[in-house]
MMTF fields as JSON, N, C-alpha, C and O atoms, coordinates in Angstrom:
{
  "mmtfVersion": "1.0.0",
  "mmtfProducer": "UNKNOWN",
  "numBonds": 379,
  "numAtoms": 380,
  "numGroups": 95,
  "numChains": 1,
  "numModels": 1,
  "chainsPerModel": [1],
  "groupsPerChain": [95],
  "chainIdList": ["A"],
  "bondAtomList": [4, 2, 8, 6, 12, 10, 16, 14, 20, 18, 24, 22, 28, 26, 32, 30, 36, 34, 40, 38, 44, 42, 48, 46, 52, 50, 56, 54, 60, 58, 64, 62, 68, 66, 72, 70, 76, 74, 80, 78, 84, 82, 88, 86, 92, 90, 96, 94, 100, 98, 104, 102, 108, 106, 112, 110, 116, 114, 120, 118, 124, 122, 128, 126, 132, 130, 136, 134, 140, 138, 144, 142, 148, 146, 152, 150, 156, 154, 160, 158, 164, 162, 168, 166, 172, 170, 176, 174, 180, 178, 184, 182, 188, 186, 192, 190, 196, 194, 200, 198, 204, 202, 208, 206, 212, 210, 216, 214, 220, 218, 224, 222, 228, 226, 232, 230, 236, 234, 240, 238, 244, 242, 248, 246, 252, 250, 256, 254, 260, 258, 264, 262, 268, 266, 272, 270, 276, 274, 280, 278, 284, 282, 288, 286, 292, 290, 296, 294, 300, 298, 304, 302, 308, 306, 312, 310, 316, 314, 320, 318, 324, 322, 328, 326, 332, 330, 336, 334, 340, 338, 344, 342, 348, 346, 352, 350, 356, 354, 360, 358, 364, 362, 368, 366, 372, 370, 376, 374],
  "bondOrderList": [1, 1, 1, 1, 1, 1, 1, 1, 1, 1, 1, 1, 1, 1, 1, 1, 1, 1, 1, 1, 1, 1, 1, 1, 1, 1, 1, 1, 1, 1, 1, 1, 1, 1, 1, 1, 1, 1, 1, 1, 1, 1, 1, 1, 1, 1, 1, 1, 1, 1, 1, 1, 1, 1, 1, 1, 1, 1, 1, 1, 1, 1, 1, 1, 1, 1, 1, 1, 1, 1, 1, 1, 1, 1, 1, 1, 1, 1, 1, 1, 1, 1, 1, 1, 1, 1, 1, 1, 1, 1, 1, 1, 1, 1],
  "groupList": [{"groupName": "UNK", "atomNameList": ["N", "CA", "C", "O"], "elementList": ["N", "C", "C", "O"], "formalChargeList": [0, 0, 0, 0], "bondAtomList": [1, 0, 2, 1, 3, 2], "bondOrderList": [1, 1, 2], "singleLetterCode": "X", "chemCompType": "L-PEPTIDE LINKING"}],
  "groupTypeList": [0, 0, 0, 0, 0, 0, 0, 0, 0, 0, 0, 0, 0, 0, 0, 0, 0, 0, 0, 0, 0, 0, 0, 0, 0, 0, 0, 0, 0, 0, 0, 0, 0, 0, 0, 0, 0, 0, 0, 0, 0, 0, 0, 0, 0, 0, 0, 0, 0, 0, 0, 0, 0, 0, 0, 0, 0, 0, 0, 0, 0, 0, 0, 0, 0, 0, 0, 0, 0, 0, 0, 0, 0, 0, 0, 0, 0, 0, 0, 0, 0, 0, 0, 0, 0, 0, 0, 0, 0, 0, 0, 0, 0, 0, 0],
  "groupIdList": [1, 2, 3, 4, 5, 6, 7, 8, 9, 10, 11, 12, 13, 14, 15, 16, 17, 18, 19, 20, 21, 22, 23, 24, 25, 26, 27, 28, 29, 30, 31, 32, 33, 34, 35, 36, 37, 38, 39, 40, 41, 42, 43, 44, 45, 46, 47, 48, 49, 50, 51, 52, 53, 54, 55, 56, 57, 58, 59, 60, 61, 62, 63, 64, 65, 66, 67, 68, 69, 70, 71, 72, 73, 74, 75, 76, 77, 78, 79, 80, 81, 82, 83, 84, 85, 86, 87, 88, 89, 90, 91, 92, 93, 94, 95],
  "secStructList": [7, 7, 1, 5, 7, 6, 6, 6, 7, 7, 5, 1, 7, 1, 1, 6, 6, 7, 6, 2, 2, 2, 2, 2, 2, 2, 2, 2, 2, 2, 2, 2, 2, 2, 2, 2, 2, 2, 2, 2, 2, 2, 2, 2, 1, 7, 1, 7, 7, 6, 6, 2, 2, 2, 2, 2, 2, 2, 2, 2, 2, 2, 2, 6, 2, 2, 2, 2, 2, 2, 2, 2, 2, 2, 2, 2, 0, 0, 0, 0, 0, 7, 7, 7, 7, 7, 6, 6, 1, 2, 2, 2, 2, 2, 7],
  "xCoordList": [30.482, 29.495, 29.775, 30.102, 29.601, 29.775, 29.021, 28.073, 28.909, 28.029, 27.068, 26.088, 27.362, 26.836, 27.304, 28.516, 26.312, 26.34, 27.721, 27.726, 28.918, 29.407, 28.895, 29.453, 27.806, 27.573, 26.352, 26.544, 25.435, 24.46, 24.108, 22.887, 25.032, 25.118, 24.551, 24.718, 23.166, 22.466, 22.538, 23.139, 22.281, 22.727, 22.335, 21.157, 23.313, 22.822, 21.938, 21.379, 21.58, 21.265, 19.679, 19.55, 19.158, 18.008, 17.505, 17.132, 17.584, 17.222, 18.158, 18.407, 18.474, 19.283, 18.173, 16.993, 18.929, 18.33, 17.651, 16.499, 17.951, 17.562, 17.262, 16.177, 18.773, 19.083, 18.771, 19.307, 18.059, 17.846, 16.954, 17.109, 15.799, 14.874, 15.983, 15.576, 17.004, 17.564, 17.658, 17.451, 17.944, 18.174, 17.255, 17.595, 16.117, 14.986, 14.918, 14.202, 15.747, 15.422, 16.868, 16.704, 17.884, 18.77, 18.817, 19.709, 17.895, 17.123, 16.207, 16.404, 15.474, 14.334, 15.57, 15.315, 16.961, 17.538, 18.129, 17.587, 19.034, 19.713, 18.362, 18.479, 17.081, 16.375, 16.132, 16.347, 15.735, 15.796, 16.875, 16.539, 18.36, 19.08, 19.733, 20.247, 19.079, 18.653, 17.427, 17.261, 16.855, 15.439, 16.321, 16.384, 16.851, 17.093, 18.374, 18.414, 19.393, 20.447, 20.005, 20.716, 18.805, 18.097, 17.221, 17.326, 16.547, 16.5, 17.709, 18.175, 17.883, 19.027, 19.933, 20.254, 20.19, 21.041, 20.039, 20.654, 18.911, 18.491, 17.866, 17.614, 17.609, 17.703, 18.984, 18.897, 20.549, 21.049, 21.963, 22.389, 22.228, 23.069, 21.992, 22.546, 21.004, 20.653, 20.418, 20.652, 19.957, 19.486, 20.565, 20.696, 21.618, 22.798, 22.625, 21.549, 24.043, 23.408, 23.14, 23.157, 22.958, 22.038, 23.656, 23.781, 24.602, 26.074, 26.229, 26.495, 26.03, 26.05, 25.466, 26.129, 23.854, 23.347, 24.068, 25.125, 23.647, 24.441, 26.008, 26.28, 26.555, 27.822, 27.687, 28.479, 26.876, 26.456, 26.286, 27.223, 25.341, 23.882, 24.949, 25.074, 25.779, 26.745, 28.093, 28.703, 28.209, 29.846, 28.857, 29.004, 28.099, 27.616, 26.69, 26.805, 26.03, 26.134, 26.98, 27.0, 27.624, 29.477, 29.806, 29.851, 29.999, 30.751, 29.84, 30.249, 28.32, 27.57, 27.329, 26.638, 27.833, 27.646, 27.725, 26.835, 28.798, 28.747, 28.445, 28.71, 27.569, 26.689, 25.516, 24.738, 25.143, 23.664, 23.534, 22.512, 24.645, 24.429, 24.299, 23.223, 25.301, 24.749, 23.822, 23.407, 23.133, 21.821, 20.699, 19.61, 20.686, 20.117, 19.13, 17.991, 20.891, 20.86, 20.464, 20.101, 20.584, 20.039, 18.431, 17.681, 18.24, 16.524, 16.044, 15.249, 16.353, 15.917, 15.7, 14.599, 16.697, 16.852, 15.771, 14.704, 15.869, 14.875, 13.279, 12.57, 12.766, 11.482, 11.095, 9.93, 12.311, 11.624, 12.451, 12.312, 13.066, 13.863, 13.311, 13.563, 12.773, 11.932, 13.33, 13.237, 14.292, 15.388, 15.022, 14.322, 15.712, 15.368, 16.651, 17.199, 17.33, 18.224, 18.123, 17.059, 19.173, 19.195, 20.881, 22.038, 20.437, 21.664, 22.623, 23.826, 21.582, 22.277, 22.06, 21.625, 22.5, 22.606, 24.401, 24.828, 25.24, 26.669, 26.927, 27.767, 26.492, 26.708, 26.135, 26.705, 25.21, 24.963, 25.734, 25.805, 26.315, 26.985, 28.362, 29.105, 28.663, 30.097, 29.872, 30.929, 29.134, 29.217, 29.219, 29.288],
  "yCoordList": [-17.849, -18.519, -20.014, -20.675, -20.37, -22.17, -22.546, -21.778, -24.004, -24.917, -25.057, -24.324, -25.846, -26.3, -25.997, -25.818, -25.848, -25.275, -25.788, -27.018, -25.249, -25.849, -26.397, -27.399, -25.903, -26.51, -27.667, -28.683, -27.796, -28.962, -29.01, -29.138, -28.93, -29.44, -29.254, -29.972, -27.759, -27.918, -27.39, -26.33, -27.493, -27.197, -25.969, -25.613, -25.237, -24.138, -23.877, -22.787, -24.602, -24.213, -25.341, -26.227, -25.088, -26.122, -26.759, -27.921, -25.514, -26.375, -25.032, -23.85, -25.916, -25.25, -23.815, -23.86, -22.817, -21.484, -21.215, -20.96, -21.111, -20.637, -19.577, -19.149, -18.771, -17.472, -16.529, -15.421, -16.837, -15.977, -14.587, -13.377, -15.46, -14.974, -13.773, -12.611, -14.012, -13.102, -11.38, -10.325, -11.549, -10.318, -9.455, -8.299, -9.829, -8.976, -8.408, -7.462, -9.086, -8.919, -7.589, -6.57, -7.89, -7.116, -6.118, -5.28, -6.221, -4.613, -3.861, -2.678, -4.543, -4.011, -3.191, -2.085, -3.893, -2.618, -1.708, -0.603, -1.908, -1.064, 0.605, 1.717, -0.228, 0.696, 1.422, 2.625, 1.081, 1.481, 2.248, 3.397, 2.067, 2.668, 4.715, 5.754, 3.952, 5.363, 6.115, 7.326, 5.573, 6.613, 7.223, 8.442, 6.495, 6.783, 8.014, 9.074, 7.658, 8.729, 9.554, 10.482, 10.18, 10.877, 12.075, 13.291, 11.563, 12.042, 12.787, 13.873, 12.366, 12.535, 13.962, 14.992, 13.57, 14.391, 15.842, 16.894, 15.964, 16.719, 17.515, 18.701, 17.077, 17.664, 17.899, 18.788, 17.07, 17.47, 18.565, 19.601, 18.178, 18.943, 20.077, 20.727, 20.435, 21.376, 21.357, 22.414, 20.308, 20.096, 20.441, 21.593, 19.271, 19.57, 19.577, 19.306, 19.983, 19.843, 17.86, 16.825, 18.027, 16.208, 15.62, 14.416, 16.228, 15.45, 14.767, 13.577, 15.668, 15.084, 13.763, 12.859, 13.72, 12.478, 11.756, 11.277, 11.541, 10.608, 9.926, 8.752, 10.446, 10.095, 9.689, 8.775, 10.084, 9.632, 8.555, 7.762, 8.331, 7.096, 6.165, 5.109, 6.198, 5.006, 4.827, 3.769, 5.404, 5.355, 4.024, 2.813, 4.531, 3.835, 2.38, 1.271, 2.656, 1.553, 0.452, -0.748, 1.151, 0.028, -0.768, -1.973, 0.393, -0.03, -0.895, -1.869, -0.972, -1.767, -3.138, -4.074, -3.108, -4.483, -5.839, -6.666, -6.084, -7.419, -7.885, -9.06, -6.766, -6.865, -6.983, -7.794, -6.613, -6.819, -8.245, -8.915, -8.467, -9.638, -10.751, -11.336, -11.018, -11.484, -11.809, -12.958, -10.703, -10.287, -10.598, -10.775, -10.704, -10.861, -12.664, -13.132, -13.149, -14.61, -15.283, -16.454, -14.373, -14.801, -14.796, -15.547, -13.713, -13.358, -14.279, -15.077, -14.393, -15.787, -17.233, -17.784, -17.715, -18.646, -18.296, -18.907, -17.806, -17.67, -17.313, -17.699, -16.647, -16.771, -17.416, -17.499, -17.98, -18.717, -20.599, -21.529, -20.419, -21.725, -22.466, -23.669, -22.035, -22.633, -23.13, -24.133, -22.4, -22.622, -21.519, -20.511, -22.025, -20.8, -21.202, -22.137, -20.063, -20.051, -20.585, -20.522, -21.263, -21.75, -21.095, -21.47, -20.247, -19.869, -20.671, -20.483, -21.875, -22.889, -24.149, -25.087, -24.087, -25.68, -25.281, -26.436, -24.687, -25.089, -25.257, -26.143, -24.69, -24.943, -26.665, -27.42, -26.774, -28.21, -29.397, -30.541, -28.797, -29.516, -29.715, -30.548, -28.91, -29.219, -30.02, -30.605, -30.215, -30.904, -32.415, -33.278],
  "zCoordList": [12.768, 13.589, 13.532, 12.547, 14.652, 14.525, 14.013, 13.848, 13.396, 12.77, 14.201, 14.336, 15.022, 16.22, 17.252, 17.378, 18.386, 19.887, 20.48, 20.461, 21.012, 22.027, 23.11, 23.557, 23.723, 24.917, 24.452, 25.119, 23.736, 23.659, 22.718, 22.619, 21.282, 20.126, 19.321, 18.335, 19.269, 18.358, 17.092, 17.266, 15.899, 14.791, 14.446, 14.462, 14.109, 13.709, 12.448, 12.566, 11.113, 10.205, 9.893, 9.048, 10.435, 10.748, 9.449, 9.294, 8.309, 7.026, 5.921, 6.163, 4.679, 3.735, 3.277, 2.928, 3.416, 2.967, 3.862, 3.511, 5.57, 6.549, 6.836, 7.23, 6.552, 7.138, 5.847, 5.848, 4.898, 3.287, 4.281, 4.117, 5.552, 5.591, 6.575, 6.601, 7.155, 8.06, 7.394, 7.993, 6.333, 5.2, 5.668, 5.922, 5.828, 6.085, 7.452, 7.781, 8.239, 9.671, 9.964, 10.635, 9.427, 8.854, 8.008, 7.88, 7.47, 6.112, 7.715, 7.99, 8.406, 9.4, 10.394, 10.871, 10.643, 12.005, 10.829, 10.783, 9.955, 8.92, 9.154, 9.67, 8.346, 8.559, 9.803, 9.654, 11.047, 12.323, 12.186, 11.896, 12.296, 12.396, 11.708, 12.122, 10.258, 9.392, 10.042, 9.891, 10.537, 11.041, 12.344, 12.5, 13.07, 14.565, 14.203, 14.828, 13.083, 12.98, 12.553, 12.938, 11.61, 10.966, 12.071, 11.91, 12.952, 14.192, 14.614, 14.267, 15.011, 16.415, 15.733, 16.327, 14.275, 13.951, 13.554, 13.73, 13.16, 12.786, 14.171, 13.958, 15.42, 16.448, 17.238, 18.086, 17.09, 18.021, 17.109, 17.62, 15.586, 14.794, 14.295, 13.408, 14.47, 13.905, 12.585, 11.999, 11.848, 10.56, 9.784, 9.37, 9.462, 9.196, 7.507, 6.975, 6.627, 5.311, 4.639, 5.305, 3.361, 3.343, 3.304, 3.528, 3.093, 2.824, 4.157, 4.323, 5.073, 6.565, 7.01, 7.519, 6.718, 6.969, 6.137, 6.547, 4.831, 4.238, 4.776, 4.525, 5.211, 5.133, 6.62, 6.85, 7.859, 9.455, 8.999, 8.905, 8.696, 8.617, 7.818, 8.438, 6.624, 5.649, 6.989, 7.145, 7.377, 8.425, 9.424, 9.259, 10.208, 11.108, 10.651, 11.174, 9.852, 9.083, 8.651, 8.925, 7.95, 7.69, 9.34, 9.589, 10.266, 11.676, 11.513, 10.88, 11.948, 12.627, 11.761, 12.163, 10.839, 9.942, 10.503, 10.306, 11.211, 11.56, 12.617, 12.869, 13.842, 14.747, 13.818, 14.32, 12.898, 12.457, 11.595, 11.451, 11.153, 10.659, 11.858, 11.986, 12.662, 14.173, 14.348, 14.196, 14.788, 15.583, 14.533, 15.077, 13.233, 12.283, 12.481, 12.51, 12.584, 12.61, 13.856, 13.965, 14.81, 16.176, 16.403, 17.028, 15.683, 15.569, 14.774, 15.273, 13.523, 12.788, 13.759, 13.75, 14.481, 15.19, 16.539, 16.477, 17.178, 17.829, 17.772, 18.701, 16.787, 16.382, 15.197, 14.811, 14.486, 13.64, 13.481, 12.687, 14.4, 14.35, 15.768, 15.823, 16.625, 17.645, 18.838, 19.545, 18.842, 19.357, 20.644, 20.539, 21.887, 23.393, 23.515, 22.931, 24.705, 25.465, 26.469, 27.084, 26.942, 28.317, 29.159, 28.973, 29.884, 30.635, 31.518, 31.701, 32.168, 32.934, 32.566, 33.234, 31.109, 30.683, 30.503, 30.509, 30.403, 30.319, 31.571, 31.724, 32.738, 33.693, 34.332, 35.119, 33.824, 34.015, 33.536, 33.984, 32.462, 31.455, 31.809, 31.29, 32.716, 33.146, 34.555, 34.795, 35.343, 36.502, 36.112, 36.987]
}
């Protein structure tokens, strides 16, 4: 992740020990994600044995790691860093 915005400079880390609070926001999909594979598999696999989940729910987990950390840090920044998107400020920014 960059320090600061390419397009209008703003800092990513607004104050030291920002993103501690992200962990949580990152424990909240991890979890989502175990409920949602937990589902899915026990209706589409037919209530498979527990080796199965376990090893679904840790595979997909692992893959999804560094989208959740991401998305973790994006959610932090946006509801708690008072930061919005602007879609047509690079475009402004280049004229």
């Amino acid at each position: 992740m960059y320090d600061d915005c390419v397009a209008c400079g703003q800092y990513y880390e607004p104050e030291v020990g920002f993103y501690w609070g992200a962990m949580y926001v990152s424990y909240g999909f991890s979890t989502g994600i175990v409920f949602l594979t937990g589902v899915l598999l026990y209706y589409l696999a037919n209530d498979p044995p527990v080796w199965v989940y376990i090893t679904t729910v840790a595979a997909i987990v692992v893959l999804l790691t560094p989208l959740l950390f991401r998305y973790a840090r994006v959610v932090m920044l946006y509801f708690f860093g008072g930061i919005r998107y602007d879609a047509g400020l690079l475009e402004r920014l280049r004229e």
